[in-house]
Residue, then its C-alpha position, 0 to 999 in steps of 0.5 A: x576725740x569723742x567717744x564711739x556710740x555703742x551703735x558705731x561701734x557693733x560691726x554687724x548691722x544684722x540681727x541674729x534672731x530666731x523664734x521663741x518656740x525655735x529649739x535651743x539646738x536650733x538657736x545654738x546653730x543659729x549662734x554658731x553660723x553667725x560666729x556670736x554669743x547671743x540671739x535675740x527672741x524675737x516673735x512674728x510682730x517683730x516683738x523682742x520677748x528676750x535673749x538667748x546667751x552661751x551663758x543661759x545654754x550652760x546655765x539653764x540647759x546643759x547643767x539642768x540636762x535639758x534636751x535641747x532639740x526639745x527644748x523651747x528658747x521661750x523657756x530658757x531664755x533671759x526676759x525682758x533683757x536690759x536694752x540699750x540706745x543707740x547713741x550711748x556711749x561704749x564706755x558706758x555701756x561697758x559700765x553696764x556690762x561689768x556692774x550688772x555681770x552682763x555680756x551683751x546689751x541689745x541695742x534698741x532706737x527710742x521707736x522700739x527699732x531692734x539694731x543689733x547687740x552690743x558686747x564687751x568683744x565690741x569695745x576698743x581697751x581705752x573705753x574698757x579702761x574708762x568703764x573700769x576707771x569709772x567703776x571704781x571711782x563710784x565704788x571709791x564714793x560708794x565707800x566713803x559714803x558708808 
């Protein structure tokens, strides 16, 4: 059986975005009514300037005692975010997520297309458990090479 792309495998085929001058309160609710974790910044070209994470609210807001109705994503959020195509493959992807301590890749075609944002929730356990496999196999190498 071949292996589900990180594109077939995002149930939402709509981007949740918001401005990067939109307060993280504003984005926060956006997350929210969306039921997800992270929101792409996206200017008015359509341009992706970065992505705003539950993890970069707790981090950069909250424990810094930011207000959040005052705040600006554009200064908190994470820029430049690693972006994945479309056609790689789940197990990989989950890879990525796990050496890198990521949660979400945004998953973009090789014409610059935004298409959605791929997390872990996204994966089914036997990709999980073939991402794992293979982490550990290349910290095994990784080790034996010195």
């Amino acid at each position: 059986m071949s292996e589900r792309t990180v594109f077939q495998s995002i149930p939402h085929r709509h981007v949740v975005s918001c401005p990067p001058q939109a307060s993280v309160w504003q984005a926060a609710c956006v997350m929210t009514k969306a039921n997800c974790g992270s929101v792409l910044v996206i200017d008015t070209a359509g341009v992706m300037q970065g992505i705003l994470t539950e993890r970069d609210l707790m981090t950069r807001v909250l424990a810094k005692a930011l207000n959040a109705k005052k705040t600006p994503v554009s200064e908190v959020m994470t820029h430049n975010p690693l972006c994945v195509v479309p056609e790689m493959t789940v197990s990989d992807a989950v890879l990525i997520l796990l050496e890198r301590g990521f949660r979400h890749l945004p998953i973009v075609s090789s014409a610059g297309k935004i298409l959605g944002v791929f997390s872990i929730r996204d994966a089914l356990p036997r990709e999980i458990d073939s991402a794992v496999s293979l982490a550990e196999f290349r910290d095994s190498v990784n080790d034996a090479l010195g």
